[in-house]
C-alpha positions as CSV (number, residue, x, y, z in Angstrom):
1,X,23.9,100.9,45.4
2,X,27.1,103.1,46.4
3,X,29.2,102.1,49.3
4,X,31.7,104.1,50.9
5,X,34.0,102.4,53.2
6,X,36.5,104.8,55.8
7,X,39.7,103.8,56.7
8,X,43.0,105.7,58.4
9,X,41.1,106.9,61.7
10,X,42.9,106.5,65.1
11,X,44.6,108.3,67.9
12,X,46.9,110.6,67.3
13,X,48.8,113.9,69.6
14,X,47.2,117.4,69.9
15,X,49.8,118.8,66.3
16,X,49.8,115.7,64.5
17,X,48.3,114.6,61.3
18,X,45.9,112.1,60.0
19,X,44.9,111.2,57.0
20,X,41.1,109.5,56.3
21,X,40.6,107.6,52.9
22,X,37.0,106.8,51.7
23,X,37.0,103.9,48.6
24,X,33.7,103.9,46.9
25,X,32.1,101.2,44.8
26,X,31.4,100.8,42.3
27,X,34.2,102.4,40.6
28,X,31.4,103.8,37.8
29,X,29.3,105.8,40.4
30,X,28.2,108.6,39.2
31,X,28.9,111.1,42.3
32,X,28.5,114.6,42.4
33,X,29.4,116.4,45.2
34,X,31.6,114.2,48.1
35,X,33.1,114.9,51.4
36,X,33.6,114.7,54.9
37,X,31.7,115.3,58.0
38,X,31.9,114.4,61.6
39,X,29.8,114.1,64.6
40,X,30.5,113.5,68.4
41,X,27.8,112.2,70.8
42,X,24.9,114.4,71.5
43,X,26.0,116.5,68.7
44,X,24.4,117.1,65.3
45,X,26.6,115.7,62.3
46,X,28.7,118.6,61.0
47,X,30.4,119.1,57.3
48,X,34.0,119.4,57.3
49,X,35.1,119.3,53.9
50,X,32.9,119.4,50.2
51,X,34.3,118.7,47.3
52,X,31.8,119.8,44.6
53,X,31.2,118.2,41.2
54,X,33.0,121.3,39.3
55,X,35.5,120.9,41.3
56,X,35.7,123.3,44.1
57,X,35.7,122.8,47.9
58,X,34.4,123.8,50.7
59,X,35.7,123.9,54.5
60,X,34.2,124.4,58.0
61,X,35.0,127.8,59.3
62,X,37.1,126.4,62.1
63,X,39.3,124.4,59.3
64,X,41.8,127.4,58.8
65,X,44.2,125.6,55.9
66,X,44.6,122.7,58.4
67,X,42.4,120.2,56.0
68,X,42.6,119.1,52.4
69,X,40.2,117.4,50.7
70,X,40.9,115.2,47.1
71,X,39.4,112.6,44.7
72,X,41.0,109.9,43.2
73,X,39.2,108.8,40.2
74,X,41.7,106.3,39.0
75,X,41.5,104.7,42.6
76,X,38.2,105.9,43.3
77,X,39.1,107.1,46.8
78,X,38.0,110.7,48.7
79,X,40.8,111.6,51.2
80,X,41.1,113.7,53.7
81,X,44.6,115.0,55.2
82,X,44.2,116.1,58.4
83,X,47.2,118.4,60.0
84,X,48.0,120.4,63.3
85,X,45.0,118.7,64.9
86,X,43.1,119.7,68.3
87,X,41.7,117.4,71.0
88,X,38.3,119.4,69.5
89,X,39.0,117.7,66.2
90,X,38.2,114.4,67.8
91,X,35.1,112.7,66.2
92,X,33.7,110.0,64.1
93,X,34.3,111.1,60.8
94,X,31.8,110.2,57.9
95,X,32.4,110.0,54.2
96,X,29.9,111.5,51.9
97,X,28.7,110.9,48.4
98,X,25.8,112.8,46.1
99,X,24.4,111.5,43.7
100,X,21.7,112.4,41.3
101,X,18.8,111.8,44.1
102,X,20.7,110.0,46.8
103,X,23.1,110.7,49.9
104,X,25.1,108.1,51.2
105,X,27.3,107.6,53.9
106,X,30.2,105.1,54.9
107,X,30.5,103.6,58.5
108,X,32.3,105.8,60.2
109,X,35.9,106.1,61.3
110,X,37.1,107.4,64.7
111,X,39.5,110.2,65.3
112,X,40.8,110.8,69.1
113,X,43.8,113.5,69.9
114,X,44.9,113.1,73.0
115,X,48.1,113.6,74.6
């Protein structure tokens, strides 16, 4: 069974920067594609970032460069460095794994801007 636990959420000022870490176990998971999404409430969860198993990403159209997702495979961590964000950013954030036949998802992590 894959767990993905989030960490580095919080509030932060409309322009500043955050940046999300997701450590999955166990370290020999096979994962294909990971990534972030988030969802507010009411709202449908949304993708943010993909990061595909040959190695390509993807972004939400609204991301325009401000987002960059990476794996760690020594550390076995996804991150997600968050910059120039928007009150419209704010969201629970959820970490994303593929395997072979299974999604997973971690917790949750909450992201507020506000001034």
């Amino acid at each position: 069974q894959v767990q993905l636990v989030e960490s580095g959420g919080g509030l932060v000022q409309p322009g500043g920067s955050l940046r999300l870490s997701c450590v999955y176990s166990p370290r020999s998971a096979n994962l294909n594609n990971v990534g972030w999404y988030r969802q507010v409430p009411g709202n449908k969860r949304e993708e943010v970032a993909l990061l595909l198993s040959g190695g390509s990403t993807t972004y939400a159209g609204y991301v325009n460069g401000q987002f960059r997702i990476s794996r760690d495979i020594q550390k076995n961590t996804i991150t997600l460095q968050m910059n120039t964000l928007k009150p419209e950013d704010s969201a629970t954030h959820y970490c994303y794994a593929r395997t072979h036949f299974t999604t997973h998802w971690g917790q949750g992590t909450q992201v507020t801007v506000a001034s």
